[in-house]
PDB file of N, CA, C and O in Angstrom:
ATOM      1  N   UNK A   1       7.450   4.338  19.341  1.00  0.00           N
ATOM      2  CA  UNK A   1       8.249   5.531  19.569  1.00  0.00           C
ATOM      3  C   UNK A   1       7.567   6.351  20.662  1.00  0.00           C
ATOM      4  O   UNK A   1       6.392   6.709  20.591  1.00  0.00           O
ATOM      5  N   UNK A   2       8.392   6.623  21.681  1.00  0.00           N
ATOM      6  CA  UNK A   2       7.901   7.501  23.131  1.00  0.00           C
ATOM      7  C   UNK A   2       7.581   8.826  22.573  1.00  0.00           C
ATOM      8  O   UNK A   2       7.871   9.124  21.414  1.00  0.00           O
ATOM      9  N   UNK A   3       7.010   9.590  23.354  1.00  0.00           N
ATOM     10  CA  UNK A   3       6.706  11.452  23.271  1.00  0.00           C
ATOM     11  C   UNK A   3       8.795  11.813  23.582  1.00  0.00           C
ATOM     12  O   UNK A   3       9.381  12.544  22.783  1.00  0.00           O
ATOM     13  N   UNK A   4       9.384  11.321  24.508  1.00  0.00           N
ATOM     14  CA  UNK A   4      10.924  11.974  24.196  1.00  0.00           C
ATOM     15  C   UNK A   4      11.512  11.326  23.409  1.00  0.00           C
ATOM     16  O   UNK A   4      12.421  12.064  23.026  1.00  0.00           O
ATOM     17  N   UNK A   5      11.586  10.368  22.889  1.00  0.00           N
ATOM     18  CA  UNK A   5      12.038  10.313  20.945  1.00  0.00           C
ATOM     19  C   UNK A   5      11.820  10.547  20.008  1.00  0.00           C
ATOM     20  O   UNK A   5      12.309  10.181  18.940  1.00  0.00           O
ATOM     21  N   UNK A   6      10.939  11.289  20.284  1.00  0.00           N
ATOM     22  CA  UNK A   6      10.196  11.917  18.463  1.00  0.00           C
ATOM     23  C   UNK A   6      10.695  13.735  18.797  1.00  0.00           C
ATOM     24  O   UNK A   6      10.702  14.590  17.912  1.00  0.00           O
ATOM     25  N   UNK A   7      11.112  14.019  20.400  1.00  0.00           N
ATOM     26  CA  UNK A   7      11.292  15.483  20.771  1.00  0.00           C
ATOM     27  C   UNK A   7      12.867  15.586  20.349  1.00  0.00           C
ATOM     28  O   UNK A   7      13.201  16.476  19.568  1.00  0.00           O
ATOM     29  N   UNK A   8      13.803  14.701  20.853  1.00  0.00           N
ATOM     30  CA  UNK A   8      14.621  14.307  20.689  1.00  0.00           C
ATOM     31  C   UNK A   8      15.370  14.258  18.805  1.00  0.00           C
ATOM     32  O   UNK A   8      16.396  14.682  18.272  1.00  0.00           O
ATOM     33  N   UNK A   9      14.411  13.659  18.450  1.00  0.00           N
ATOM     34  CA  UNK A   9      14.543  13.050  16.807  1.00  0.00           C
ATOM     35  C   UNK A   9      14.306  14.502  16.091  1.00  0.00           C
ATOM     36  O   UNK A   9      15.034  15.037  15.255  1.00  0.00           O
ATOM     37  N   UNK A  10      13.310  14.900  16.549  1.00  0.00           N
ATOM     38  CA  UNK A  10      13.368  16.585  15.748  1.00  0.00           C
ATOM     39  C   UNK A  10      14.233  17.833  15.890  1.00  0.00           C
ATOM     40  O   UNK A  10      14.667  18.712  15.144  1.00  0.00           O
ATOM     41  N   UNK A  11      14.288  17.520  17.161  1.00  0.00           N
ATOM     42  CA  UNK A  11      15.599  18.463  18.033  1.00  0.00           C
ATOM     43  C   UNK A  11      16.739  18.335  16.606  1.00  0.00           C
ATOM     44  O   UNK A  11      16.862  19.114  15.661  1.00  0.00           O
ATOM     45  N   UNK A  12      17.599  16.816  16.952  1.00  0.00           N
ATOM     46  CA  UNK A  12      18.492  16.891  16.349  1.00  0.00           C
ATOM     47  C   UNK A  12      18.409  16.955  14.734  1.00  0.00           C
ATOM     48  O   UNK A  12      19.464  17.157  14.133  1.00  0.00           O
ATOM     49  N   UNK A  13      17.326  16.809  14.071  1.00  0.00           N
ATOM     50  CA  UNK A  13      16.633  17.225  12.871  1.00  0.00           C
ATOM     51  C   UNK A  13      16.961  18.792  12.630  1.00  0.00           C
ATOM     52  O   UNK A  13      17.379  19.160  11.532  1.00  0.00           O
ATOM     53  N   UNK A  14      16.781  19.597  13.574  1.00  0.00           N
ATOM     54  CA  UNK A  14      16.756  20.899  13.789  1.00  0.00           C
ATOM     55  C   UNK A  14      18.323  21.425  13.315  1.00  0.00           C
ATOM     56  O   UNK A  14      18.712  22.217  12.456  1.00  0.00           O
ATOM     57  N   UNK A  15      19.134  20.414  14.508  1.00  0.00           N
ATOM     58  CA  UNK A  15      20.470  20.966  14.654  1.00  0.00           C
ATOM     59  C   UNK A  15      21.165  20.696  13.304  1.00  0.00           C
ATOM     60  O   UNK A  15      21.968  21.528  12.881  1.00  0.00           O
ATOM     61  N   UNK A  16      20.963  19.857  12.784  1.00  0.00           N
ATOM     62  CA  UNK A  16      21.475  19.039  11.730  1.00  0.00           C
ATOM     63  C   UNK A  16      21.373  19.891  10.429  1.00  0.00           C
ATOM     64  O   UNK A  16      22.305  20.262   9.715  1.00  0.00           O
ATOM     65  N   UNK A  17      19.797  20.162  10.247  1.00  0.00           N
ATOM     66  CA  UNK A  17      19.465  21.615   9.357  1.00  0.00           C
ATOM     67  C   UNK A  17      20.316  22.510   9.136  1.00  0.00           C
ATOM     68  O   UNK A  17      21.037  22.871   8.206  1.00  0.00           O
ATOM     69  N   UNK A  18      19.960  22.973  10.791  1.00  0.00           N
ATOM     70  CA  UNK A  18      20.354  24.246  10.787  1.00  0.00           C
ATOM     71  C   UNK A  18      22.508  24.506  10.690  1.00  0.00           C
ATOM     72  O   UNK A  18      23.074  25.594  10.583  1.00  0.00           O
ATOM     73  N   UNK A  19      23.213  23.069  10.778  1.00  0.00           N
ATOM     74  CA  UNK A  19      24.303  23.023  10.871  1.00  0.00           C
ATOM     75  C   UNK A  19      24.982  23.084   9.264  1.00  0.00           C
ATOM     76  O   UNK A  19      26.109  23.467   8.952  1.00  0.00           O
ATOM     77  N   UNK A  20      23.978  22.614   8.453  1.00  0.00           N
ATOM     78  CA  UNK A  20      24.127  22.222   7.015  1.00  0.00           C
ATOM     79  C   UNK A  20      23.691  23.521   6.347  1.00  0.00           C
ATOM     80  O   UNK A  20      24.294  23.800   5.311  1.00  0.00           O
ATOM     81  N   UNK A  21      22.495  24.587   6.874  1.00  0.00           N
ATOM     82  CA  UNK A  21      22.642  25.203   6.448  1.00  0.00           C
ATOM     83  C   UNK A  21      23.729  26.903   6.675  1.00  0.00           C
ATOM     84  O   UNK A  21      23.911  27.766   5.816  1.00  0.00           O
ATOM     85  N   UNK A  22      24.048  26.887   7.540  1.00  0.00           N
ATOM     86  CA  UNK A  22      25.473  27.601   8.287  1.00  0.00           C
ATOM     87  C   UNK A  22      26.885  27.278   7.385  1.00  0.00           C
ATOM     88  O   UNK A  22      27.666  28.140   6.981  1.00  0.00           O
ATOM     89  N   UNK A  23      26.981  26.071   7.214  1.00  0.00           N
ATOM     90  CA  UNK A  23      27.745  24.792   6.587  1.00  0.00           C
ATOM     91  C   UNK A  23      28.051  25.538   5.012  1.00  0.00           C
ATOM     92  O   UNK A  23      29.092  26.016   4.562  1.00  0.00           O
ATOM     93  N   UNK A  24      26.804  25.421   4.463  1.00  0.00           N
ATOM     94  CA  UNK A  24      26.642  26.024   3.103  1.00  0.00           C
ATOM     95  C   UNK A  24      26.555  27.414   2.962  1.00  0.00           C
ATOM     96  O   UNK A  24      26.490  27.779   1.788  1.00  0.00           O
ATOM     97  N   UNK A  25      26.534  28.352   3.858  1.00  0.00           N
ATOM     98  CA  UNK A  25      26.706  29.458   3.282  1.00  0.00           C
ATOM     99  C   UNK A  25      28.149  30.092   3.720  1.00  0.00           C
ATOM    100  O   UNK A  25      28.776  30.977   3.138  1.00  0.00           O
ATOM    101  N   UNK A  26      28.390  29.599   4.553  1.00  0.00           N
ATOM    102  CA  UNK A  26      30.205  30.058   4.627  1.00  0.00           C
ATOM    103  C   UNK A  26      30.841  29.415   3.713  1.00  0.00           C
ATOM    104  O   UNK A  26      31.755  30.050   3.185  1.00  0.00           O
ATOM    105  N   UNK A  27      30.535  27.626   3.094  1.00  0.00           N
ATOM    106  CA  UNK A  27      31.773  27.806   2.238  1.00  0.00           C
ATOM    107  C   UNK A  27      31.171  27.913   1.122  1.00  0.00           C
ATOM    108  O   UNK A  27      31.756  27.317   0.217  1.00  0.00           O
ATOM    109  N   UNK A  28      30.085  28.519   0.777  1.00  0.00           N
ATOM    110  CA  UNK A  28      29.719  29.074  -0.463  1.00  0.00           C
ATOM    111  C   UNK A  28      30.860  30.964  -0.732  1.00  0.00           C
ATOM    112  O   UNK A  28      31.520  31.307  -1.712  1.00  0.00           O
ATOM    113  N   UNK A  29      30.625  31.688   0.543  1.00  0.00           N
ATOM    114  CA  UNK A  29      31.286  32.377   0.836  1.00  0.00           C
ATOM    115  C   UNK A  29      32.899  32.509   0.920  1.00  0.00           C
ATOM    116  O   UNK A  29      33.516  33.496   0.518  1.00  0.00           O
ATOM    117  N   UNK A  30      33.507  31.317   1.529  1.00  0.00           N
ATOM    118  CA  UNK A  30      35.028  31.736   1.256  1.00  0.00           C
ATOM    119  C   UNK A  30      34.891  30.956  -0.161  1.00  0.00           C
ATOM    120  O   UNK A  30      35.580  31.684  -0.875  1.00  0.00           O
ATOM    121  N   UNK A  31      34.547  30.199  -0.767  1.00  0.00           N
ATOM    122  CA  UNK A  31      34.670  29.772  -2.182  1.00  0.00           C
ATOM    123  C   UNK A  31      34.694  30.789  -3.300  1.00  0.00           C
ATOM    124  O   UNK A  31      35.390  30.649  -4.306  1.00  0.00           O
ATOM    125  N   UNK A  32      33.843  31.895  -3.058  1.00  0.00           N
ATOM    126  CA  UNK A  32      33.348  33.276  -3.855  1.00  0.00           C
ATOM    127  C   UNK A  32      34.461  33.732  -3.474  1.00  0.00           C
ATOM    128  O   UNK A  32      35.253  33.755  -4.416  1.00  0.00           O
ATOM    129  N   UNK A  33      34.992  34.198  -2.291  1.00  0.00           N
ATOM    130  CA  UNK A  33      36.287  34.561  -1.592  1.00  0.00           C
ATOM    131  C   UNK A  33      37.594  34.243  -2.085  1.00  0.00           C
ATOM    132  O   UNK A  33      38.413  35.090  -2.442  1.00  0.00           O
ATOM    133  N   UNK A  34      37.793  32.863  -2.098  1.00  0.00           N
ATOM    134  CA  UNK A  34      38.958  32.951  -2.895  1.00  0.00           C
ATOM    135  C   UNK A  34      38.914  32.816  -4.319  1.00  0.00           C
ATOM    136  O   UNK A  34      39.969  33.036  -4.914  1.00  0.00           O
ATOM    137  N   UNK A  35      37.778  32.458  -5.065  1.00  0.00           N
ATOM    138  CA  UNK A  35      38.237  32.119  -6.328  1.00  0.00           C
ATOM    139  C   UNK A  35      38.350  33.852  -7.026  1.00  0.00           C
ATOM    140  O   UNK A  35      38.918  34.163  -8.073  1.00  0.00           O
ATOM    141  N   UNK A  36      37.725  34.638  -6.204  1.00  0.00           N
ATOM    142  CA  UNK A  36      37.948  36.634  -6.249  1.00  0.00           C
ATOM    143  C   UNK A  36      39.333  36.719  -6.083  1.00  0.00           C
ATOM    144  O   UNK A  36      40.127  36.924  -7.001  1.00  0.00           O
ATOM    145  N   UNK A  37      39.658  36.538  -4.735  1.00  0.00           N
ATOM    146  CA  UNK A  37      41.296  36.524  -4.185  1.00  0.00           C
ATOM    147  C   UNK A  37      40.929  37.886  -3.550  1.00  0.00           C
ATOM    148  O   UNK A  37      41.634  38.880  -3.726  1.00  0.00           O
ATOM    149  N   UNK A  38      39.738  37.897  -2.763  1.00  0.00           N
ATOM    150  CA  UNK A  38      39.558  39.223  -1.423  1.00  0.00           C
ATOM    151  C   UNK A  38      39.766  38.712  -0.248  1.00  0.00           C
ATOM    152  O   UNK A  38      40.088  37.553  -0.507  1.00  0.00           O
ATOM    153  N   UNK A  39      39.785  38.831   0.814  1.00  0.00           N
ATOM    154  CA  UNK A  39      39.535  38.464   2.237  1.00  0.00           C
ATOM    155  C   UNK A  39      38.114  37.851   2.139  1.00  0.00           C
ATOM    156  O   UNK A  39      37.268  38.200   1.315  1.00  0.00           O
ATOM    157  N   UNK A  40      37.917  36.624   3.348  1.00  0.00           N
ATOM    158  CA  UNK A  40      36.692  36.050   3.670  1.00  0.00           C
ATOM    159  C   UNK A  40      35.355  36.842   4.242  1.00  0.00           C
ATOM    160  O   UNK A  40      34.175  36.514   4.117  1.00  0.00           O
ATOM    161  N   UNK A  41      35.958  38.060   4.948  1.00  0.00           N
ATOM    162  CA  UNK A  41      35.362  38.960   5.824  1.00  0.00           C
ATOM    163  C   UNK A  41      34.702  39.650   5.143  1.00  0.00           C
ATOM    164  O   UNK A  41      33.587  40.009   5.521  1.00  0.00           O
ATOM    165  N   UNK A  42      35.225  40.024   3.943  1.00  0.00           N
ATOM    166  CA  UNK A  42      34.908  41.386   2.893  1.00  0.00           C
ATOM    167  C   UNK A  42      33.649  41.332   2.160  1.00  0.00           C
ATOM    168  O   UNK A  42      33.552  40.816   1.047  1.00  0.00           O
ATOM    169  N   UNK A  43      32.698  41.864   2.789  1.00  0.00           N
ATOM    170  CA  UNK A  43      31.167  41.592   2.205  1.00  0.00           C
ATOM    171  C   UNK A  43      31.202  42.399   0.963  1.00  0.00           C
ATOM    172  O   UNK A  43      30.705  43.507   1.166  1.00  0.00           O
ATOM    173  N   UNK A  44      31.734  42.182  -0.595  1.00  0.00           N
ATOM    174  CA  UNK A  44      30.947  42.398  -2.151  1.00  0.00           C
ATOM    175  C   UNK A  44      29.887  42.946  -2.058  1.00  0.00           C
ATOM    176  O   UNK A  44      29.045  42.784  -1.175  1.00  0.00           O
ATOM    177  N   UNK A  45      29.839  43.791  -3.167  1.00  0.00           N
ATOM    178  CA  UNK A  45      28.354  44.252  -3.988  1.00  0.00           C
ATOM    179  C   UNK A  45      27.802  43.081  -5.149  1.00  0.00           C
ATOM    180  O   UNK A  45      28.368  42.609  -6.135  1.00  0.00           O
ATOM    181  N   UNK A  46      26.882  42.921  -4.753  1.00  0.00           N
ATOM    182  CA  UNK A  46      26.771  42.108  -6.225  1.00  0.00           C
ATOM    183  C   UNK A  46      26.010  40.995  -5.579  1.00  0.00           C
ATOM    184  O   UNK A  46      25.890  41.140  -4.363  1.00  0.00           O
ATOM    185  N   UNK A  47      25.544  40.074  -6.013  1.00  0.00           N
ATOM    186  CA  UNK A  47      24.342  39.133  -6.153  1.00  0.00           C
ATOM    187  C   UNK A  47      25.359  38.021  -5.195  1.00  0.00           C
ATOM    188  O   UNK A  47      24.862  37.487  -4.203  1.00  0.00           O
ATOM    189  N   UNK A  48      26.602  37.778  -5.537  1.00  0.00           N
ATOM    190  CA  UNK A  48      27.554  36.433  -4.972  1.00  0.00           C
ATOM    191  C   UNK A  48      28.480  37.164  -4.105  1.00  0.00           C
ATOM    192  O   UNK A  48      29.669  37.303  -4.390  1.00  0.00           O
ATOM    193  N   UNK A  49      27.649  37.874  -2.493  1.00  0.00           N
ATOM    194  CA  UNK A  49      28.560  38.281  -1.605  1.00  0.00           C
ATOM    195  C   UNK A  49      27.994  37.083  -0.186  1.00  0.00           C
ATOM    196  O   UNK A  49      27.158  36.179  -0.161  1.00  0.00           O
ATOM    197  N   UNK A  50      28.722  37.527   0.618  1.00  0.00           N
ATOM    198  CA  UNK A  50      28.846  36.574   1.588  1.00  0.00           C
ATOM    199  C   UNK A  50      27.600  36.991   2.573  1.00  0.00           C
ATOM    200  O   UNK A  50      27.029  36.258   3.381  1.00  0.00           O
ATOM    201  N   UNK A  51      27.375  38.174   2.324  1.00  0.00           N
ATOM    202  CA  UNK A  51      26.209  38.712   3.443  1.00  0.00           C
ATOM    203  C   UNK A  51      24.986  38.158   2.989  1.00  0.00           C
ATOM    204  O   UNK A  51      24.034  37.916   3.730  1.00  0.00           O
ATOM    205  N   UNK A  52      25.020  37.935   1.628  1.00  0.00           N
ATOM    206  CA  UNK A  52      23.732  37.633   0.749  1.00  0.00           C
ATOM    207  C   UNK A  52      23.609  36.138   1.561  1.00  0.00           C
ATOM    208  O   UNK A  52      22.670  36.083   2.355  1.00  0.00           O
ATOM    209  N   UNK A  53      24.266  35.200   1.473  1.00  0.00           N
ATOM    210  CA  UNK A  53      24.319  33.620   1.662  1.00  0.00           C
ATOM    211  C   UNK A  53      24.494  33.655   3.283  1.00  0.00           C
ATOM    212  O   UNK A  53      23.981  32.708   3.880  1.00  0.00           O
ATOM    213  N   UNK A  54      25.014  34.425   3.887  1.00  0.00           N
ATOM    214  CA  UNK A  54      24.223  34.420   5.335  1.00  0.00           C
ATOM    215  C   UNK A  54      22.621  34.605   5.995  1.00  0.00           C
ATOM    216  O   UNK A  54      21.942  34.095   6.886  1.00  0.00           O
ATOM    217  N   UNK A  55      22.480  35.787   4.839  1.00  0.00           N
ATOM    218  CA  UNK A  55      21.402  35.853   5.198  1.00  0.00           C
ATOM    219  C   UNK A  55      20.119  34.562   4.791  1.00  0.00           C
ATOM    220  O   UNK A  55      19.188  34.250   5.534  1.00  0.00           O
ATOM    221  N   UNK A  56      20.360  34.083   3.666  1.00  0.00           N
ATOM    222  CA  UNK A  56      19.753  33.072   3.320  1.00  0.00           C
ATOM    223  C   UNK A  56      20.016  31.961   4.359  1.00  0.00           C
ATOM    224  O   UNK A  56      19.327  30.952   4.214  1.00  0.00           O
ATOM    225  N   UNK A  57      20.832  31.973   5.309  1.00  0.00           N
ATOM    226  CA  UNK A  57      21.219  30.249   6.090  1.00  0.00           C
ATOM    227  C   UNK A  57      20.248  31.429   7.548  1.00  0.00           C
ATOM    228  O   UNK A  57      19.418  30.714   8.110  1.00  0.00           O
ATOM    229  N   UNK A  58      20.245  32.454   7.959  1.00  0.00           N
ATOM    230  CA  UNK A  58      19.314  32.701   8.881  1.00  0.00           C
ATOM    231  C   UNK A  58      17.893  32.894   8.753  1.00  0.00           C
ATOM    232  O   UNK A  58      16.938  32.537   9.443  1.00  0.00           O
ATOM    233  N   UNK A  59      17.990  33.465   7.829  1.00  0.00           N
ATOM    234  CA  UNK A  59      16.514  33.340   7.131  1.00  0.00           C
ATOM    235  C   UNK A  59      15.669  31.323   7.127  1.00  0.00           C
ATOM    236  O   UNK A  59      14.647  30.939   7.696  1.00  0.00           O
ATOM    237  N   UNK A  60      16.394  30.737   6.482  1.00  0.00           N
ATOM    238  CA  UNK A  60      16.281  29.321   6.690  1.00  0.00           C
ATOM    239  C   UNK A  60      16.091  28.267   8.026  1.00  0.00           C
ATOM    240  O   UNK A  60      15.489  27.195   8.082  1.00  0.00           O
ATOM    241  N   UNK A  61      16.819  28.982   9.035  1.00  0.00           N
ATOM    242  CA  UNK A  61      17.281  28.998  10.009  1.00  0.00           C
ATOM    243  C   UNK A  61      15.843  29.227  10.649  1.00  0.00           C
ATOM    244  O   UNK A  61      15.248  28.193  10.950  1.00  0.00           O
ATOM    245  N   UNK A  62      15.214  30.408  10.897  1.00  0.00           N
ATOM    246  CA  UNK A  62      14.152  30.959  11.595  1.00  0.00           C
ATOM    247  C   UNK A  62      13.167  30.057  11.213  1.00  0.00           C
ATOM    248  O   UNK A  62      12.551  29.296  11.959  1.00  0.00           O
ATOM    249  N   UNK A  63      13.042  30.195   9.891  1.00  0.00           N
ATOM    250  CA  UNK A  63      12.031  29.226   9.066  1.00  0.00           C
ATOM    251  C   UNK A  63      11.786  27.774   9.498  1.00  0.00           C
ATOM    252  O   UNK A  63      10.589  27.495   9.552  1.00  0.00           O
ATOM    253  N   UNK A  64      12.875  26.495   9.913  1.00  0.00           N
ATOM    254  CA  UNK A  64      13.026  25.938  10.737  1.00  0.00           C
ATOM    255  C   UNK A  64      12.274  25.667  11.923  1.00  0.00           C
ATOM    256  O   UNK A  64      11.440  24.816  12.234  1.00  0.00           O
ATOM    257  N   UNK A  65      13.011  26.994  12.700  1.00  0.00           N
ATOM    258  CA  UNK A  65      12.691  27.098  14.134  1.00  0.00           C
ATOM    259  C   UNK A  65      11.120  27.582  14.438  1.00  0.00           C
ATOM    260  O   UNK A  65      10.465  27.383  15.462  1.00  0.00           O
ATOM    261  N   UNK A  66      10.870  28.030  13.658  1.00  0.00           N
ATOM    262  CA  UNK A  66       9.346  28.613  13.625  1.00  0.00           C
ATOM    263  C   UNK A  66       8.284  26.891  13.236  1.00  0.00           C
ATOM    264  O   UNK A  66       7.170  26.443  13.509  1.00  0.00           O
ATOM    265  N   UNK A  67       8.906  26.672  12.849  1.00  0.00           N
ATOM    266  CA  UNK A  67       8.037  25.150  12.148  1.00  0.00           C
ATOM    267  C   UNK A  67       8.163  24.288  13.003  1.00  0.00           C
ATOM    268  O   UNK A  67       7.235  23.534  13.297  1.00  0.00           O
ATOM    269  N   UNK A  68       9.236  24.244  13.511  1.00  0.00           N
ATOM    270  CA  UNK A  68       9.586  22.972  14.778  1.00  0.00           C
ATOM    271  C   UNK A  68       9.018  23.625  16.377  1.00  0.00           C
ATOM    272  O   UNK A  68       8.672  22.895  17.305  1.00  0.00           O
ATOM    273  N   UNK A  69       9.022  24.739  16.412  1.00  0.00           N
ATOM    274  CA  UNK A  69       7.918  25.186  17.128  1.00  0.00           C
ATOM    275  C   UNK A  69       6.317  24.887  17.721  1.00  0.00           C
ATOM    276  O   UNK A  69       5.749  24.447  18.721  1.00  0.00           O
ATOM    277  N   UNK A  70       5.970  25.554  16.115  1.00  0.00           N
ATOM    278  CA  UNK A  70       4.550  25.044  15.592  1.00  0.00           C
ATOM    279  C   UNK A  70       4.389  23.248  15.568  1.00  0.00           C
ATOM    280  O   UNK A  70       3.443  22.695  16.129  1.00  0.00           O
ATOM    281  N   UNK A  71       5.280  22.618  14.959  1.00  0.00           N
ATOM    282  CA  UNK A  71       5.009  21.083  15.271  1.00  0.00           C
ATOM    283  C   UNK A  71       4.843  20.832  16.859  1.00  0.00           C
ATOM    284  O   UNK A  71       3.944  20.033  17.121  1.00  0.00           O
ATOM    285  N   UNK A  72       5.514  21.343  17.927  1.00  0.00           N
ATOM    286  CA  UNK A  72       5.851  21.333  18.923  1.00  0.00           C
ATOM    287  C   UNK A  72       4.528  21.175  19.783  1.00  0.00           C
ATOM    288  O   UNK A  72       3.989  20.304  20.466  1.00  0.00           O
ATOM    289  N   UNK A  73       4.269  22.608  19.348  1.00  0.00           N
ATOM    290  CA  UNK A  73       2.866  23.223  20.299  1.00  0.00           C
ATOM    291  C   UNK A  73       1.998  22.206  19.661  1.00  0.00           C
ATOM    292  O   UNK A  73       1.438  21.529  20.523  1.00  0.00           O
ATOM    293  N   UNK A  74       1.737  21.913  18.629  1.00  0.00           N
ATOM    294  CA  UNK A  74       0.541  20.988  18.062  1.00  0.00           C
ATOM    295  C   UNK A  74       0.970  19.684  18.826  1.00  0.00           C
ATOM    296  O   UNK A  74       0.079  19.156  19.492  1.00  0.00           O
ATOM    297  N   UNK A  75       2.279  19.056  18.824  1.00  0.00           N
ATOM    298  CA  UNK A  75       2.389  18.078  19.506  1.00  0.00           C
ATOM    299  C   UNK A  75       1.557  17.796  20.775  1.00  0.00           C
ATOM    300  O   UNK A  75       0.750  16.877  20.916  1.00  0.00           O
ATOM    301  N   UNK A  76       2.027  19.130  22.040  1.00  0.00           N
ATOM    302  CA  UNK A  76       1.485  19.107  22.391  1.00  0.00           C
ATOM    303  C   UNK A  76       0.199  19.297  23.256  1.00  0.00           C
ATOM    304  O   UNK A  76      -0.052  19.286  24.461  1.00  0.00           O
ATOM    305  N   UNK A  77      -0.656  19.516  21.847  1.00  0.00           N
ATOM    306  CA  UNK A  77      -1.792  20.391  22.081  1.00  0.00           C
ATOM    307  C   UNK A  77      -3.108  19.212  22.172  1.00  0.00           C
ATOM    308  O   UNK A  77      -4.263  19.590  22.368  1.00  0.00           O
TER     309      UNK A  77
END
């Protein structure tokens, strides 16, 4: 395996993550959404709102990007 297939292989590791986790918090969100019967938009009070499960897929998200970073620079360090 070359130095651009393993950059490559994590890259899309990254995207893939980060697509699954985007993925899961919107339709965790319109799921909460309709089985309520509010609008998708309408950010709830309460533990099962949509802002909550966004924030968890950016939060996740950074977390990610911060690590694939750090692998990065160590790569190549």
């Amino acid at each position: 395996m070359n130095d651009d297939s393993i950059i490559k292989n994590s890259s899309m590791l990254l995207a893939y993550l980060g697509g699954l986790g985007w993925g899961s918090a919107y339709f965790y969100g319109w799921g909460v959404s309709a089985y309520y019967g509010f609008p998708w938009w309408y950010v709830g009070v309460g533990p099962d709102n949509i802002a909550r499960s966004l924030f968890h897929a950016i939060s996740l998200m950074a977390i990610f990007i911060i690590a694939w970073g750090v692998g990065i620079l160590l790569f190549f360090l």
